[in-house]
C-alpha positions in Angstrom: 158.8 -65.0 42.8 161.0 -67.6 41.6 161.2 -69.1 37.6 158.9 -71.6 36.6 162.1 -74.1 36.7 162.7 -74.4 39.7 159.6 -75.5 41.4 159.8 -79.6 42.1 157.2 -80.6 40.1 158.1 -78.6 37.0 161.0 -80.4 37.6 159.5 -84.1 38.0 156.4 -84.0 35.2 158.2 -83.0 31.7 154.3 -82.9 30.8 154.5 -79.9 33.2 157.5 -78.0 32.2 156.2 -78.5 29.2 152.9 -76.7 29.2 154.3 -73.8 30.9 156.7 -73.4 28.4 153.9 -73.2 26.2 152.0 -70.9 27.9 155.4 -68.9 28.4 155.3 -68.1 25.0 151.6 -66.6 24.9 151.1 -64.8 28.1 155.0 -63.9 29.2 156.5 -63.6 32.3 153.4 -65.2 34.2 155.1 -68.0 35.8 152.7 -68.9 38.7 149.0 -67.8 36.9 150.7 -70.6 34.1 151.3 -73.2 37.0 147.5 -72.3 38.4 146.1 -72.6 34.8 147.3 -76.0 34.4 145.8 -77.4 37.6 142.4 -75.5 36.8 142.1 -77.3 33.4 143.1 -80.6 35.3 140.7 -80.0 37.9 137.6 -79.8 35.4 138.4 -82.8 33.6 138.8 -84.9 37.2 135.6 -83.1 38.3 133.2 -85.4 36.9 134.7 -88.1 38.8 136.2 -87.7 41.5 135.5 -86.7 45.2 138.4 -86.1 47.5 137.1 -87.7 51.4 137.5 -85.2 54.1 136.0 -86.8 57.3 132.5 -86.6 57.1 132.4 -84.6 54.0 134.3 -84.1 51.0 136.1 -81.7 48.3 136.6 -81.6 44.7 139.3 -81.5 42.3 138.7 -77.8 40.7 140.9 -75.1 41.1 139.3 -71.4 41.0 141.7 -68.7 40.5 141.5 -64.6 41.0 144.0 -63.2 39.6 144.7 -59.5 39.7 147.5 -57.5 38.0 147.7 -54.6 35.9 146.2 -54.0 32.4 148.3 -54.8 29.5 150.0 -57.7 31.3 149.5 -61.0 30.1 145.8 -62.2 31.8 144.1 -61.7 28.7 146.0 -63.3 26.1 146.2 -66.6 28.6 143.1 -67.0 27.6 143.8 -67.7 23.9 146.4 -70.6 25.0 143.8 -72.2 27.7 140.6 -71.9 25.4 142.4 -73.7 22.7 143.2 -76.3 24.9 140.3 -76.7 26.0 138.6 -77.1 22.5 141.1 -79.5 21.7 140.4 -81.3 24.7 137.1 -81.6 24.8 136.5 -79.3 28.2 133.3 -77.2 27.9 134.1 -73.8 28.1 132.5 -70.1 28.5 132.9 -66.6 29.1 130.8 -64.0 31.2 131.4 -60.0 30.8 128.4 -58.6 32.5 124.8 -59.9 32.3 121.7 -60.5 35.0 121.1 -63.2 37.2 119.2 -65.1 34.9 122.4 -65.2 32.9 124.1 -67.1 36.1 121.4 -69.2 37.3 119.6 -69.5 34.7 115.7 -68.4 34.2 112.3 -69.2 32.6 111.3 -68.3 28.9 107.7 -68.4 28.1 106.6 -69.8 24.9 103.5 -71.1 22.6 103.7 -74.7 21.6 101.9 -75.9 18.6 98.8 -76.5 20.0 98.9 -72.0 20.8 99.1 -73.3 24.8 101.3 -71.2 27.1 104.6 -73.2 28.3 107.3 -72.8 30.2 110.9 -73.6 29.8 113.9 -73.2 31.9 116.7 -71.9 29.9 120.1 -72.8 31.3 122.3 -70.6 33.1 126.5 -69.8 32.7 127.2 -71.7 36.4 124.6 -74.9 35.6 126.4 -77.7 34.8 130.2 -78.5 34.0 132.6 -75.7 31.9 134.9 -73.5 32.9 134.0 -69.9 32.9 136.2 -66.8 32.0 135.6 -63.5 34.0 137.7 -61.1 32.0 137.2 -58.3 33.6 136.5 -59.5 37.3 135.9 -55.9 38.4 132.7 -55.8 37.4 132.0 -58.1 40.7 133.8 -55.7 43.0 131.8 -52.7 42.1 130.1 -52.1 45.8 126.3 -52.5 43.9 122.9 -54.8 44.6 123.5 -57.0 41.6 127.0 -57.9 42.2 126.7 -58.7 45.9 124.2 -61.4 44.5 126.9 -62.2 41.8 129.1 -62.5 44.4 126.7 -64.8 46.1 126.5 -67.0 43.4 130.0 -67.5 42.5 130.7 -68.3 46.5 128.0 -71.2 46.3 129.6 -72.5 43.0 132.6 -72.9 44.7 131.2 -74.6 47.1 131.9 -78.4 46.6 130.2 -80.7 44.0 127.6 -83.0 45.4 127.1 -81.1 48.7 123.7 -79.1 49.4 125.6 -76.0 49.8 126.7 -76.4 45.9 122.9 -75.8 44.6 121.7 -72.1 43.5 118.5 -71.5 44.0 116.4 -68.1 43.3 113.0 -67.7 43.7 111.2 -66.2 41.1 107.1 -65.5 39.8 107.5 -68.3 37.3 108.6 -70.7 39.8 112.0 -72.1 41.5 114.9 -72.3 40.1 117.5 -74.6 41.0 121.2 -75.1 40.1 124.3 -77.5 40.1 127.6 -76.1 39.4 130.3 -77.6 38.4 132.1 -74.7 37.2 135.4 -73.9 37.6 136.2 -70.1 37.6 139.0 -67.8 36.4 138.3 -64.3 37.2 141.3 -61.7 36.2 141.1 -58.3 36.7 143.2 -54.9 36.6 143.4 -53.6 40.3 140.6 -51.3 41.0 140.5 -49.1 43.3 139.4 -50.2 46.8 140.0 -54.1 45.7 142.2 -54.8 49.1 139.1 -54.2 51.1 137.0 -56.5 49.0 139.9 -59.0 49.8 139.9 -58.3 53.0 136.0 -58.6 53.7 134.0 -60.7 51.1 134.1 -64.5 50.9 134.6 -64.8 47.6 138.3 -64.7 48.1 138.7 -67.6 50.8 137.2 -70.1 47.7 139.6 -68.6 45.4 143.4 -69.1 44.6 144.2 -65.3 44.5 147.3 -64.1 43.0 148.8 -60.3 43.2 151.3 -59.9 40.5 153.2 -56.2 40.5 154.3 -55.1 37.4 156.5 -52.7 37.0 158.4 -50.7 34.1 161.6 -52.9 34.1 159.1 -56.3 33.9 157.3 -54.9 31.0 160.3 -53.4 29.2 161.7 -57.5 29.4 158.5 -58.2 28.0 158.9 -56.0 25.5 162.4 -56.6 24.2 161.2 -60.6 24.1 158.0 -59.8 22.0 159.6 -57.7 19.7 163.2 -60.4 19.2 160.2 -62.5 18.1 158.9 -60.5 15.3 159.6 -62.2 11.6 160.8 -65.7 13.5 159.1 -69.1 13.7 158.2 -70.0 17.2 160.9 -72.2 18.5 160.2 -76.1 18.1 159.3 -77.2 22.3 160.3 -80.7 24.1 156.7 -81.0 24.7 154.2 -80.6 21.2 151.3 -78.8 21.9 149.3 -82.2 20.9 150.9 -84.0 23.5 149.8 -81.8 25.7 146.1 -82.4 24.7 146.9 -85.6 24.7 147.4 -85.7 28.5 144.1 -84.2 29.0 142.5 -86.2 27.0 143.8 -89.6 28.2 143.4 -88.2 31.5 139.7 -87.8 31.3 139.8 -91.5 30.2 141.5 -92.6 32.6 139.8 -91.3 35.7 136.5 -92.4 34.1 137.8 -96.3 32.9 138.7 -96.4 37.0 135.7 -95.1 38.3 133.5 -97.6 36.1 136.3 -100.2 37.0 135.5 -99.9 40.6 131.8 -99.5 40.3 131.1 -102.4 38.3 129.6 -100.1 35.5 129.5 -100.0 31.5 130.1 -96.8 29.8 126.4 -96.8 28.5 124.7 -97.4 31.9 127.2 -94.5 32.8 126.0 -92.3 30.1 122.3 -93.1 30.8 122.7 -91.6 34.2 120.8 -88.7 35.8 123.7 -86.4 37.4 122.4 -87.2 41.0 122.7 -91.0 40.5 126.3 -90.4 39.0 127.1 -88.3 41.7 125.9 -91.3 44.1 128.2 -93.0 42.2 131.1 -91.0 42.8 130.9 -90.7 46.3 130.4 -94.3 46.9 133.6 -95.1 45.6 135.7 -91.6 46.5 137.8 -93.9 49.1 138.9 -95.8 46.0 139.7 -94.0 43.6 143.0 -92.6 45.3 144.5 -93.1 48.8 146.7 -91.9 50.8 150.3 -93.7 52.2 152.1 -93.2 55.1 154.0 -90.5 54.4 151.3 -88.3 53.4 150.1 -86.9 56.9 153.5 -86.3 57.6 153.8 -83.7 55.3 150.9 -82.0 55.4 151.7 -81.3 59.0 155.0 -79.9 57.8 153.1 -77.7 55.3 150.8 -76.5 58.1 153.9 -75.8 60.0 155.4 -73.7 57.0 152.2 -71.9 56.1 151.6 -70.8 59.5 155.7 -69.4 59.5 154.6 -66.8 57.4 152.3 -65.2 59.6 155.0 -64.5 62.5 155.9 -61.2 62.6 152.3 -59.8 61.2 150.6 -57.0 62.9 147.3 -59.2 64.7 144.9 -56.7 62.2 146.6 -58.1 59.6 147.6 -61.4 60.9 143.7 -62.5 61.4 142.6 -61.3 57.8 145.6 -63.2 56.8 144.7 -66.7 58.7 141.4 -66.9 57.6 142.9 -68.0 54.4 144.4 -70.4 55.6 141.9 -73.2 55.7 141.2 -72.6 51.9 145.2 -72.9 51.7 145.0 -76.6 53.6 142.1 -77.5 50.8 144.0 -76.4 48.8 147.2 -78.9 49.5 145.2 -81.6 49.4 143.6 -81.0 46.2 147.3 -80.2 44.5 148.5 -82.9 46.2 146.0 -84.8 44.5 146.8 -83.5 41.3 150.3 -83.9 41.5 149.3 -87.8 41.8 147.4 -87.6 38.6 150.5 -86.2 36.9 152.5 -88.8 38.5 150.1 -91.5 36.9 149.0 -92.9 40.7 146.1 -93.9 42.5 147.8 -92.9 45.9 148.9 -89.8 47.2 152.3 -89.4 48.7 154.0 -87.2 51.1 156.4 -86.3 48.0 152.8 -84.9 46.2 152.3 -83.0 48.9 155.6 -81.3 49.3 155.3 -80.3 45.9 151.7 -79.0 46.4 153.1 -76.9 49.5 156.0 -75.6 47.2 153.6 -73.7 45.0 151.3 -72.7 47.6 153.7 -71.7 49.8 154.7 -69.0 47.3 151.6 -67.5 46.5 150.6 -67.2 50.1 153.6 -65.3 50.6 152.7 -63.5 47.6 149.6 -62.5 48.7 151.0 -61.7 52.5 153.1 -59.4 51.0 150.7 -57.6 49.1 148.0 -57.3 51.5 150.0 -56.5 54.3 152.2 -53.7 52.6 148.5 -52.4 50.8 146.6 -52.4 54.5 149.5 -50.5 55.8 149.6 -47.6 53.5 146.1 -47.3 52.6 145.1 -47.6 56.3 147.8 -46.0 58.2 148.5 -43.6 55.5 151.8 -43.4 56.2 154.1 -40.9 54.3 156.8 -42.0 51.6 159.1 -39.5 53.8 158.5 -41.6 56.6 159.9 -44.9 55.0 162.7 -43.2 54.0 163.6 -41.8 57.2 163.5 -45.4 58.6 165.9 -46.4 55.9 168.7 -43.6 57.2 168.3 -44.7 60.5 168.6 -48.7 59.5 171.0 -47.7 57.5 173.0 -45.8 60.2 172.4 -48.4 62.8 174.4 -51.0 60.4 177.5 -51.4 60.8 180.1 -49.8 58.0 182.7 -51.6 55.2 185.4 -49.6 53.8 186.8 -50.6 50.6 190.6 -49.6 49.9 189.7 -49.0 46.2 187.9 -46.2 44.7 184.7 -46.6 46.0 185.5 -45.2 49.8 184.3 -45.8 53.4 181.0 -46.0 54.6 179.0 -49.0 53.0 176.8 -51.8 54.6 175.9 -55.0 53.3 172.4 -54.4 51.8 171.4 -58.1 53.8 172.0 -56.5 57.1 170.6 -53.2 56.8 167.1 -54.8 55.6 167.5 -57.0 58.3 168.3 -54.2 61.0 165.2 -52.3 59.2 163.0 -55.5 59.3 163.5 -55.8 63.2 163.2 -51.8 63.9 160.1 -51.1 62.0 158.6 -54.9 63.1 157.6 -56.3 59.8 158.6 -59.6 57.7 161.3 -60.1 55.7 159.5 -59.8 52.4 158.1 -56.4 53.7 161.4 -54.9 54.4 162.6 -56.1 50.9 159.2 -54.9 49.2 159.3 -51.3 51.1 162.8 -51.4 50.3 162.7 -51.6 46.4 159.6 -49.1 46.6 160.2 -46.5 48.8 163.9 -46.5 49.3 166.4 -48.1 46.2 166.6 -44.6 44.6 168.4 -43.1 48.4 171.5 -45.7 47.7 174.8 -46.5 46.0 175.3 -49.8 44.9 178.5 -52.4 44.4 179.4 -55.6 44.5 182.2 -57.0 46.1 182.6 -61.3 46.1 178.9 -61.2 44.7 177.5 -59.4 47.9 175.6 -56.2 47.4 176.8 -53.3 49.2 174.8 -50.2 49.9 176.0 -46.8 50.5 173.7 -43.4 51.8 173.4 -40.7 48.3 175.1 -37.6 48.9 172.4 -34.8 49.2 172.7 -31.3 47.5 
C-alpha cells in the first residue's frame, strides 16, 4: 500500500494530512484505517442531515469499517485518538464487547411507579439512535453461533440506510414490540480468526462494510518498534495541523450542514430542535436534491472509476471473481458517499468529477487490498496447495526468463525480478499483485539479490 502522502486528497485538504498525521503518531503505520477513520467520524456528524439521492431511493453519509489485522498492531490504540475526538467534538459515542440482544435493540424493564402499579419501560439499546459504536474485538460476531447470526442480523439492518424501512430493528418479544432506528456508524476491528475468509466470503455483513486486510509482518513491526522506542523521553513533535483545529473542523462542520439544511427549509433552530426524528427525517429528504449537486464532470468519472474497479477483477479465477464482484456495488456507494465527503472537505455544495477521482483513489486501493487477500487466502485454504509447489513454479519462471550477466563480481545468470514475476504471473494465471504477494511469501528466501541502475536483479540460491 502506498504512504498516506501520496493520495490526492491528503494532498489537497491540509485539514486531511493533518489528521492523519495525528493519528500517525497514536496508531503507527496504519495509513489507510487512518484515512477510513476520518471519513467515519465525518460521516456521523453529516448523518443527521444529509441524504445522498440515488434514483428512487437514497444513501447516507456514514462510513462503516471492518478492519482485520493481527493483535498487537495498532486497531486498538486508534481508538484512544478517535474517542477523544469525538468527545471534543461533540459525536456520541459507545462501545460493545459482548452482551444480548436487548443490549443491541434494546428491551423492556418492568417497574413499580409510585402509585405500586406495574409499568413498563423501554430501555434503549447500543444501535438506537445516533453514536458511533466500537466493536473491539469483532470476532465475537464471527463465532459460527445462534446469537451472533442474529448479531450479525442486526448490524446488516443498521447499515442499512437512514430513513428507509429496511433501517428499523424490530424483535418481537412477550412484553411487546420493539422497534429501532439506527443511525449508528460501526467500527468493528478484529485479530484474524480462524475461518474469517469464509465469513467474508458468505455473510452480508461484509458487502455494508469498508473491510480492510492489513498483513503484518516482523520487519513492519520491528519499524514500529524502533519509532516507539526513538520516542521515549521526547516531546511529541509540534504538527502543521493542532489537534484543536482539527476539532474545530468537526465542529464547524456540524454547523454548517445543519445552518444549510434550515437555510433551505425555511426552519429555526428551535422548531428544528422540537422535532420528532420522523418529521426531521421528512425534512431531510425533502431537501436532499439541495443540499449538494452534482456538475458535469461528475458522471464522467464515476464511469472511469467503474471502469478501474472492474480492471482488477481480470485475471481472477470465476470462483473467486464472483465473490469478488458482489462487492462491488457497496464499492460504487461507496464512491459516491467519498465523493461526497471530499466536497465537504473542499467546503462545496456540489460534487465534482475531481471529488470523485479522489474518492476512487482510496477505494481503488483497498479493493485491491482486499482482492489480494481474499484471493491468495481462497487459494491456499481451498486448494491446499503445497509451499513446495510455489516454489517449484518460481524455478521454472525463473528459468523461463531470460538471463543478464554482469562483468563484475557478481557472475552470469540473473533476471530482472520485473520479468520473472511477470513470466510467473502469466504461467500460473494470476494478477499481478498475486505474483508479487506469493512472491514475497513463498519464494524471496530461494534468490540472490542486486541492483544495477536501480533495477532489482534476481539470481537462483545455490543448493547444498
Amino acid at each position: 500500500m502506498r504512504n498516506y502522502t501520496e493520495y490526492e486528497a491528503v494532498k489537497k485538504f491540509p485539514i486531511f494530512q493533518g489528521y492523519l498525521e495525528h493519528f500517525g503518531q497514536t496508531s503507527m503505520k496504519n495509513d489507510i484505517p487512518g484515512m477510513l477513520s476520518f471519513f467515519f467520524l465525518q460521516g456521523q456528524a453529516a448523518v443527521p442531515y444529509v441524504r445522498i439521492p440515488w434514483g428512487a431511493s437514497h444513501i447516507d453519509p456514514r462510513v462503516h469499517v471492518f478492519w482485520i489485522q493481527p493483535s498487537r498492531s495498532g486497531k486498538s490504540v486508534a481508538w484512544e485518538f478517535m474517542g477523544d475526538i469525538c468527545r471534543d467534538a461533540e459525536i456520541p459515542t459507545d462501545m460493545y464487547t459482548t452482551g444480548t440482544d436487548a443490549a443491541l435493540i434494546g428491551g423492556w424493564e418492568e417497574n413499580i411507579d409510585e402509585d405500586g402499579e406495574h409499568v413498563k419501560t423501554l430501555k434503549e439499546g447500543l444501535l438506537d439512535g445516533r453514536k458511533v459504536l466500537n466493536f473491539d474485538e469483532g470476532s465475537i460476531i464471527l463465532s459460527p453461533n445462534k446469537h451472533s447470526q442474529e448479531t450479525v442480523l442486526y448490524l446488516q439492518s443498521a447499515c442499512n440506510p437512514v430513513g428507509s424501512n429496511n433501517n428499523i430493528l424490530v424483535k418481537h418479544t412477550k412484553a411487546g414490540r420493539i422497534e429501532t432506528e439506527s443511525l449508528v456508524s460501526l467500527w468493528i476491528t478484529t485479530f484474524p480468526p480462524k475461518g474469517v475468509k469464509d465469513y467474508v466470503l458468505t455473510k452480508g455483513i461484509f458487502q455494508r462494510v469498508l473491510l480492510y486486510w492489513g498483513e503484518w509482518d516482523t520487519e513492519k513491526r520491528r519499524e514500529v518498534s524502533n519509532l516507539r522506542m526513538n520516542a521515549a523521553y521526547k516531546k511529541i513533535p509540534k504538527l502543521a495541523v493542532d489537534y484543536q483545529e482539527i476539532v474545530d473542523y468537526f465542529n464547524n462542520l456540524t454547523k454548517n450542514l445543519r445552518d444549510r439544511l434550515l437555510n433551505l427549509s425555511e426552519t429555526t433552530f428551535i422548531e428544528w430542535e422540537s422535532m420528532p426524528r420522523s418529521e426531521q427525517e421528512e425534512l431531510i429528504q425533502k431537501h436532499m436534491h439541495e443540499m449538494f449537486n452534482a456538475d458535469e464532470t461528475f458522471y464522467s468519472a464515476c464511469f472511469d472509476a467503474i471502469d478501474d474497479y472492474y480492471t482488477l477483477l481480470n485475471g481472477l479465477a470465476p470462483g473467486i471473481g464472483e465473490v469478488v464482484a458482489s462487492f462491488m456495488p457497496a464499492v460504487e456507494n461507496y464512491t459516491v458517499i467519498f465523493a461526497t465527503h471530499m466536497a465537504m472537505l473542499d467546503n462545496s455544495w456540489t460534487v465534482t468529477g475531481e471529488h470523485v477521482d479522489m474518492a476512487k483513489d482510496i477505494l481503488y486501493d483497498l479493493t485491491r487490498n482486499l482482492i489480494l487477500w481474499l484471493e491468495d487466502e481462497v487459494e491456499v485454504g481451498f486448494k491446499k496447495t503445497e509451499v513446495t509447489e510455489y516454489r517449484q513454479k518460481f524455478t521454472i519462471s525463473f528459468q523461463n526468463t531470460g538471463k543478464v550477466d554482469f562483468d563484475d563480481s557478481r557472475g552470469e545468470g540473473w533476471v530482472r525480478k520485473e520479468r520473472m514475476l511477470k513470466t510467473y504471473e502469466d504461467q500460473a494465471k494470476v494478477t499481478r499483485g498475486t505474483a508479487w504477494n506469493h512472491f514475497n511469501k513463498y519464494a524471496k528466501d530461494m534468490f540472490e539479490t542486486t541492483k544495477e541502475s536501480r533495477i532489482v536483479y534476481l539470481r537462483l540460491k545455490q543448493m547444498d
